[in-house]
N, C-alpha and C positions, 0 to 999 in steps of 0.2 A: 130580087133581093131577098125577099122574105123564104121563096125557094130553096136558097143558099143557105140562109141561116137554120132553118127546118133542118133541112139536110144531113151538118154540119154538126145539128145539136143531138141528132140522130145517130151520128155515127159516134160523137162522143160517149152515148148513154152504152152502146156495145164495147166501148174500149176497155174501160175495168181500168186498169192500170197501167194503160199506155199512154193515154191522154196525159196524165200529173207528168208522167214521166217524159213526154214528147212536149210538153209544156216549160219543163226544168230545160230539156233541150235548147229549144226554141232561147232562153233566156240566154244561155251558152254559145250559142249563135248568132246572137242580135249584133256585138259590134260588126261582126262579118257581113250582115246582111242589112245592115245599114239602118235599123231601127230604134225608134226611140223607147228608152227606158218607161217611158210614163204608157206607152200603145201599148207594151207587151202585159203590162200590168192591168193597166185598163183592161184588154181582153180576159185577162185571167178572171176578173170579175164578172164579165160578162159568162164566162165558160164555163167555171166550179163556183160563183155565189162568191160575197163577200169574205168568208172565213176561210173557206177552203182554196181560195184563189189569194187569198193572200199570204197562208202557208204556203202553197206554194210558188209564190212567187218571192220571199225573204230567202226561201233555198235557192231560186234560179241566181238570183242576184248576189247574193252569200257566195255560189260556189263558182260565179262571174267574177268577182272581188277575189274569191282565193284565188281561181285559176291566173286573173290578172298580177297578182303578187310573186307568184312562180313563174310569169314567163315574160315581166316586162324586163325583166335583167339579161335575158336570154338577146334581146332586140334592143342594141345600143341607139339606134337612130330613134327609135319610138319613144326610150328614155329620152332622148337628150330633146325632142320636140316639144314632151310633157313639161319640161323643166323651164323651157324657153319660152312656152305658153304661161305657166304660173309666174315667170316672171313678169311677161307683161300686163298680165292681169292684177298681178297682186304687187306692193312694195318690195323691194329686195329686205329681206333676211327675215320677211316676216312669216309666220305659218297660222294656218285655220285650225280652230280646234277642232272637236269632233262633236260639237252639239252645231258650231258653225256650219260645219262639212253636210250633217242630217239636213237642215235648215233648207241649205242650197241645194240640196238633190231634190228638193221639192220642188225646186225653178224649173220648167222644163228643157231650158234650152241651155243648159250648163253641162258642158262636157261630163258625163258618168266617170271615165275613169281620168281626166283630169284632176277631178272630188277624189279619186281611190290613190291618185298618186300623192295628192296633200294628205290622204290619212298615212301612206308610207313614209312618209318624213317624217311625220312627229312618231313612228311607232320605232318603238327599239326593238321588236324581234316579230315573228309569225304570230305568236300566242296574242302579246298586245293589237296587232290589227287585225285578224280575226276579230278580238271585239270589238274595236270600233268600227270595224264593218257593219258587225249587227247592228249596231246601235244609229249608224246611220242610214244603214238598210231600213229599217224598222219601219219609220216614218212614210218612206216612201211607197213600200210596199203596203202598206195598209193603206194609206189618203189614196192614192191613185187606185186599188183595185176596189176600197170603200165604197169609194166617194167618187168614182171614175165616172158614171154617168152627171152627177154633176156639175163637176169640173166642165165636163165634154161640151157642156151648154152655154158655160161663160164666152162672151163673144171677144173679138182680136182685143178691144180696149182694156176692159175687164181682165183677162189672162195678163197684161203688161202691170194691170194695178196690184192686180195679186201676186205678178212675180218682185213688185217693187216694193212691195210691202213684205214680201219675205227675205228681201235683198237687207231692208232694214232694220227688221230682228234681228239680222244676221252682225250687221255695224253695231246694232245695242250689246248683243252680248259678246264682242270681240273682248280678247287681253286688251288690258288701258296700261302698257306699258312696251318702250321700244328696245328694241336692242342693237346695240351700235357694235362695228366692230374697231378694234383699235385702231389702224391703216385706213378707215375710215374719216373715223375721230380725227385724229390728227394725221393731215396728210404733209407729206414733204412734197418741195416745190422740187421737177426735177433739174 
């Protein structure tokens, strides 16, 4: 193991600007290769240091969220899965804000672009979710490439109290108001 990592950290120090760049990759990759948001991040820390692994990782995930904005419309089954998922996760007609959305990318085991399709619904054009992509990128990508060793040490109990504890910020700071729709409201008997 340690072999590997030498190695590894070896060939990084010769790459210059392939590594950031095969790192941004990598993040462009991850739902294809079946990886979690919070590993790719964590590694980033381990690989470029706190600061530099985590710019580079608010762009992997940035340009994971764009690409995903451009091409979930392309892929009607993958939309209509995302939609049917947030249904049954969340109330009908209600939507997450985007200090919510941040919050919850911090849970590890919460669908990434599940979070990126809730920020498409509340956003009216590209311009607006672009930023609340950052804005809920932000968080992620800094705690987990930070604080990635950390975290990595909390054992299975511990990781459930810290995701339920941020499940619960998340209930604090929700809208405290509902919205009905009228055929709701008032139904006819048929």
């Amino acid at each position: 193991m340690g072999e590997t990592t030498s190695t590894i950290f070896a060939w990084l120090e010769h790459q210059e600007a392939w590594a950031p760049l095969l790192f941004i990759a990598i993040h462009l990759l991850r739902p294809f290769l079946f990886l979690p948001v919070m590993l790719v991040c964590i590694t980033g820390g381990v690989l470029f240091g706190p600061i530099a692994g985590s710019a580079y990782s608010v762009v992997g995930t940035m340009l994971s969220s764009l690409l995903f904005y451009r091409t979930i419309r392309l892929v009607p089954s993958g939309l209509k899965k995302l939609r049917s998922l947030k249904g049954k996760w969340l109330k009908k007609n209600s939507n997450l804000t985007v200090k919510q959305v941040a919050i919850l990318r911090l849970v590890p085991f919460i669908h990434f672009h599940l979070l990126s399709y809730c920020l498409l619904e509340i956003s009216a054009d590209f311009k607006e979710y672009a930023k609340s992509s950052l804005f809920a990128n932000l968080p992620l990508a800094v705690v987990y490439t930070s604080v990635g060793q950390w975290i990595s040490l909390f054992s299975i109990p511990m990781m459930f109290l810290f995701s339920g504890a941020l499940i619960g910020v998340c209930f604090l700071i929700r809208k405290k108001y509902e919205v009905f729709l009228w055929r709701d409201f008032f139904q006819t008997s048929p």
